[in-house]
Structure formats: structure tokens, C-alpha cells
N, C-alpha and C positions, 0 to 999 in steps of 0.2 A: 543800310542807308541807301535809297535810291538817288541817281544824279538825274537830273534832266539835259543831256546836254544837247546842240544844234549842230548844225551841218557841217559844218567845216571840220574838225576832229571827226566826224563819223565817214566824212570823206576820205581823211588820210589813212582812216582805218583800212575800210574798202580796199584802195587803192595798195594798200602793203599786202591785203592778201590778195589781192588780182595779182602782184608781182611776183608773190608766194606760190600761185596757184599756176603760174608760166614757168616756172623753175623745174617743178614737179610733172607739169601734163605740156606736150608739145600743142599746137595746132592739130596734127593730123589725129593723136587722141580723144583731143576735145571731140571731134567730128566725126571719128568711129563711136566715141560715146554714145554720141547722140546717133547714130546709127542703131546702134544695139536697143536704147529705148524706144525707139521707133517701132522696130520690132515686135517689142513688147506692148502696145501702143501705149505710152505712155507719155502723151504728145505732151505736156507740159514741160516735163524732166529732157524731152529729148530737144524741145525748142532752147531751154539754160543752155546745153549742151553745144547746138550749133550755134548759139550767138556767141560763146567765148572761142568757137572757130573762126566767125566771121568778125570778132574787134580784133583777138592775138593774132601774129603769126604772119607771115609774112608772101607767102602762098596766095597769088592771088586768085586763081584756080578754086581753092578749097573756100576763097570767102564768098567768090558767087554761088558754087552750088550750094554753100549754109545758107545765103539770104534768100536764095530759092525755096528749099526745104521751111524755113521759116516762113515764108510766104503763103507754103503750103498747106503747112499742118497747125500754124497761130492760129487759124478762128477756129477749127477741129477743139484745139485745148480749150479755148477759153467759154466755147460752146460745153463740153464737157464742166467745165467750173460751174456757170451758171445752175448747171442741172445740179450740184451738187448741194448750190448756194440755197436752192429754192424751197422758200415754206415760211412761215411765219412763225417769229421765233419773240421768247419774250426774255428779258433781261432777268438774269440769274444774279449774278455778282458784278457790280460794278467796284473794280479795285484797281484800276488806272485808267484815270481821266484825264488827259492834260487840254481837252478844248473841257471846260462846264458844259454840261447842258445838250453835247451834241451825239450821247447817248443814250437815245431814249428808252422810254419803258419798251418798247416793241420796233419790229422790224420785219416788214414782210420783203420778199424778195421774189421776182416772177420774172419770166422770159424777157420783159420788156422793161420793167421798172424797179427801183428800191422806195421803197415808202419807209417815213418813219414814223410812230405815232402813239399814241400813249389813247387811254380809257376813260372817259371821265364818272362822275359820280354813278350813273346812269348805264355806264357799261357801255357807253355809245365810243363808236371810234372817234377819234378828232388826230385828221393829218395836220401832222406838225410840218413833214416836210417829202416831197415827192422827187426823186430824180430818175431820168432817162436811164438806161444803162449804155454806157459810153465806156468801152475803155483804151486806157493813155496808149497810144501811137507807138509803136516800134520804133525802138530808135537805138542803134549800135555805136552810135557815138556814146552815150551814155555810161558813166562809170558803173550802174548795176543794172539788171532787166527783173523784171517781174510780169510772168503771163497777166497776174491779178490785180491788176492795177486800175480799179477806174477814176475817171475822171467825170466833177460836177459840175453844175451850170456855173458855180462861182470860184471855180478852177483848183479847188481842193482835189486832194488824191487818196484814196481809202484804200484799202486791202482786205479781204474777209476769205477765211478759209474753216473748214469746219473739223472741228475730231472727233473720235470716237473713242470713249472711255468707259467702261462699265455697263455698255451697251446705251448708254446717254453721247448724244448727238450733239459738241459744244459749239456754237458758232461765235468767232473770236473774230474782232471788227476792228480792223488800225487807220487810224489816220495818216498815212504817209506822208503826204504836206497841206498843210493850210492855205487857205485863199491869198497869202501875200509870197507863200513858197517857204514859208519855211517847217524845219519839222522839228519834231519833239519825240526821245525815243525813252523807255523802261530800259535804262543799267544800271543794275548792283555791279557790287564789288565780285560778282561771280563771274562778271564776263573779261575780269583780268586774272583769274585763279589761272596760274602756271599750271597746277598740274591738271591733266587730259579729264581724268576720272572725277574728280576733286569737280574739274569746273561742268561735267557735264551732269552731276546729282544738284550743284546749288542751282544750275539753269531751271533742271528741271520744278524746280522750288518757287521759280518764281511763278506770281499771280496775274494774270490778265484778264481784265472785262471779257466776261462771255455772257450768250445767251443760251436757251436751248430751247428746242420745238417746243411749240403752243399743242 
């Protein structure tokens, strides 16, 4: 049985393991963390890393050089994302929708723009819909961060990240919030399974819209 649920429980969620996640890893952790993938250049993972140094902790030393280092290597990541995003891709499986309609048959992705757009009889393209690439603002006050977060002209917030399975390239498109702010998330009963192993086979079980290269 899938639930839909909204923001409010998905916040107290969050917010129990940010608590859970301060228990476990100090401040000065979080920001060697992010030290270490840095190294690695692994600027996305290392930017997660210095924003839970610079919202926990109480070091106020350790939260400007994080929002520094963020500063630094944010558009590094998010440039790196882009590259990853880009190509045109067409609709494989559609198996969670919770906007209709706002997944279309195709999706091209380039430097500058996301287009969305379907084929008609004729094979001709027809844009359905074109947006900027914009993505949502830094912001450490915020109970979660995501490099990959953009933002559209009609202030909805998407997330697109791609995998690689079988040597097939899947690219998996979320809507994080809708033009009024609110959001809609895919949870089974897997992502309250007590036990570790138990819940990380039925995750991996579940289904998501993806595409894959044109």
C-alpha cells in the first residue's frame, strides 16, 4: 500500500534524524567529513557534509569556514550535476505520478535549459514546456539541503538524478514541491520496517518514473 503523505510529518521525520545524526557525529566531524570528500572531489557529498557543520554545533569558527567552502565548491557540484543530467531522454516507466500530466513523454536537458515535450503523429517535436535552469538558493536555515534542487518560473522545485544499472543510464525526475509549496512523497510500509536489512531490500523494491537516453 503506498501513502501519500505532506510536509508536516515528513518534517518531524527529518528533523528526528537531524537530532539522531547530532548524537552520533559532532560538528567538527561533520566538517572533516566534508574535508575528506573534498579531497576526493566529490563536491556534492562534501557540500551535505559542510552544511550540517555550518546549521549543528555551536563553533562559530567552524560555521564560517563551512559557509565559505560552500560557497566555494556549490556551483563546482551543481556544474558537475548538470553534466551528468544532460541528453535527451524518453519516458521508460511511468509508475509514480502524483502531479497528472507533468511527466512527459520526453525530456531534453542542456547547459542552459530543461524542455519538456512529447512527438506528435508526424514525429515532429511540440514543446510542452521550457524552463531556465535555476537552481533553489542555499540556505542553512533550512531543515534539509539538496545540491539538486531547481527551481521553475512557477516556483515548483524538481530534483533529477540519474543511475546506472545494467549498463542502461535511468534518469529519475521528482517533484519536490508544487507551485503552492506543498509536496507529495512515495512511502510504503518499507520505510517504517524496524529491521536495517529487511528495510533496505523492500526500498530497494520500490518503483519510480524513470527515463532513459533517447
Amino acid at each position: 500500500m503506498i501513502y501519500i503523505i505532506r510536509l508536516n510529518f515528513l518534517i518531524l521525520l527529518l528533523f528526528s534524524l537531524n537530532l539522531k545524526a547530532q548524537k552520533s557525529l559532532t560538528q567538527k566531524d561533520w566538517f572533516e567529513s566534508g574535508e575528506k570528500f573534498l579531497k576526493k572531489k566529490n563536491y556534492e557529498v562534501a557540500t551535505s557534509q559542510f552544511y550540517m557543520a555550518e546549521k549543528y554545533g555551536s563553533d562559530t569558527i567552524i560555521k564560517k569556514v563551512a559557509r565559505k567552502k560552500i560557497d566555494s565548491i556549490l556551483p563546482i557540484a551543481q556544474k558537475k550535476i548538470i553534466n551528468e543530467l544532460k541528453g535527451d531522454w524518453k519516458l521508460k516507466e511511468l509508475n509514480y505520478d502524483p502531479y497528472p500530466g507533468k511527466f512527459t513523454e520526453h525530456i531534453r536537458i542542456t547547459d542552459n535549459e530543461i524542455v519538456f515535450y512529447k512527438l506528435d503523429s508526424n514525429n515532429t517535436e511540440v514543446k510542452l514546456r521550457k524552463e531556465q535552469i535555476r537552481f533553489l538558493p542555499y540556505d542553512s536555515l533550512k531543515y534539509d539541503f539538496s545540491a539538486r534542487r531547481f527551481i521553475f518560473e512557477n516556483s515548483e522545485v524538481w530534483t533529477f538524478w540519474v543511475s546506472k544499472k545494467k549498463r542502461i543510464k535511468k534518469l529519475y525526475p521528482n517533484i519536490y514541491r508544487d507551485s503552492d509549496g506543498n509536496r507529495k512523497y512515495l512511502l510504503d510500509e518499507s520505510g517504517f520496517t524496524i529491521d536495517k536489512k529487511a528495510r533496505k531490500k523492500a526500498i530497494e523494491k520500490e518503483t519510480y518514473t524513470f527515463y532513459v537516453k533517447k
